[in-house]
Structure formats: C-alpha cells, structure tokens
N, C-alpha and C positions, 0 to 999 in steps of 0.2 A: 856541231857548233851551234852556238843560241843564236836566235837573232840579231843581236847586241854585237855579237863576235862577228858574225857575218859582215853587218852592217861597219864594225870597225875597219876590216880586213877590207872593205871594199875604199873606204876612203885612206887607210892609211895606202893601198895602192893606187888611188889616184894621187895621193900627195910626194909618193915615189917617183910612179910616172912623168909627174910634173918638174921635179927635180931630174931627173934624168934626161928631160927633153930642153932644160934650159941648157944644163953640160954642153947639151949637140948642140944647142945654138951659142952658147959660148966659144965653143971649139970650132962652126963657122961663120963668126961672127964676120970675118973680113972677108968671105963669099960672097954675104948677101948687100943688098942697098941699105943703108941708114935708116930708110924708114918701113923697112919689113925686118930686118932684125929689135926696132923699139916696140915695131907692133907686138911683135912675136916673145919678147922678153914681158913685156907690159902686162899679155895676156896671161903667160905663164906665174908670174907675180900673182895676180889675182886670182889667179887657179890655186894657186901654191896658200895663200892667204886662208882663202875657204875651206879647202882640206884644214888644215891646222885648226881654224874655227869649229868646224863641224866635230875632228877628234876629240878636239878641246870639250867641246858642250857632250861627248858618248861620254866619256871619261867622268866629265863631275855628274852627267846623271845615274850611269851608274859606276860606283867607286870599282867593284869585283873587278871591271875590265881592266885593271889596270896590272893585275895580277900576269895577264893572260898576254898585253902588248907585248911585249918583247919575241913570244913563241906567234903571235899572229904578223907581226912585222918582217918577221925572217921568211916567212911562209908566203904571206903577199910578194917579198922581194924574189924568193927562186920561181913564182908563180910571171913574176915580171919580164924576168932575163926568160923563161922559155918561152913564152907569147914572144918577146924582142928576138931573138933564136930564130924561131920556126919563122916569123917576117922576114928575116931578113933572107934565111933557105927560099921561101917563097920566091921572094925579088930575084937569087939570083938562079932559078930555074929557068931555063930557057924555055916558051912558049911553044906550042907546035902549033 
C-alpha cells in the first residue's frame, strides 16, 4: 500500500468509526442525560465532518486514489468490526 492509500484507509476508518459510534449513541440516546448525548453527537458531527474533509482534499490531490476507495473502504470496514469484536471479547472476559 502507498502512503496515499495508507493515509486514506486511515481516515476513511476514522470516518467509519465515527458513524458507527453515533449509531450506539443514537440507539442510547434515551439512556443517557440531554446534555452528554448533544455533547457526544456534537462531537461525533465534527469528527465525522473532518474525516470527510480530509478524504475530500487525499482524493483531489491525488485523483489515482480514487480508483482504489471502494477496495480500501471495505478493507478499513472488516479491519473495524474486528478491532469492535475482539473489544467487546475483551469486556466480556471475566478478570482474574
């Protein structure tokens, strides 16, 4: 992978990331107090912005990657769910 590709694959998974973790805060939105779920959307919003931004500007500098998103998008996303996976195995291992 080139640097370009690297560096896409890292931020199209934080812009996954980010959309995945507003989901869980949408889905407990009625758990939390009013003003840690706006906090918490708010910030994701702005996470989620910047990714896009940042894809935005890899992409028109250089045009090739564009070729290549769709096979680096899939690849960040099963790189995602196993990192989300093995945390969650984590959490529910009991500690000795």
């Amino acid at each position: 992978m080139t640097p370009e590709q690297t560096t896409l694959k890292h931020w199209i998974k934080q812009l996954l990331r980010v959309r995945m973790d507003m989901e869980d805060a949408r889905a407990t939105e009625k758990d939390l107090p009013i003003d840690e779920f706006l906090s918490k959307t708010h910030r994701l919003t702005l996470d989620e912005s910047r990714a896009e931004q940042v894809i935005g500007e890899l992409l028109q500098a250089t045009p090739a990657l564009e070729q290549d998103y769709n096979a680096i998008q899939e690849t960040a996303h099963e790189e995602l769910v196993e990192e989300r996976e093995r945390d969650a195995d984590h959490a529910q291992k009991p500690r000795r």
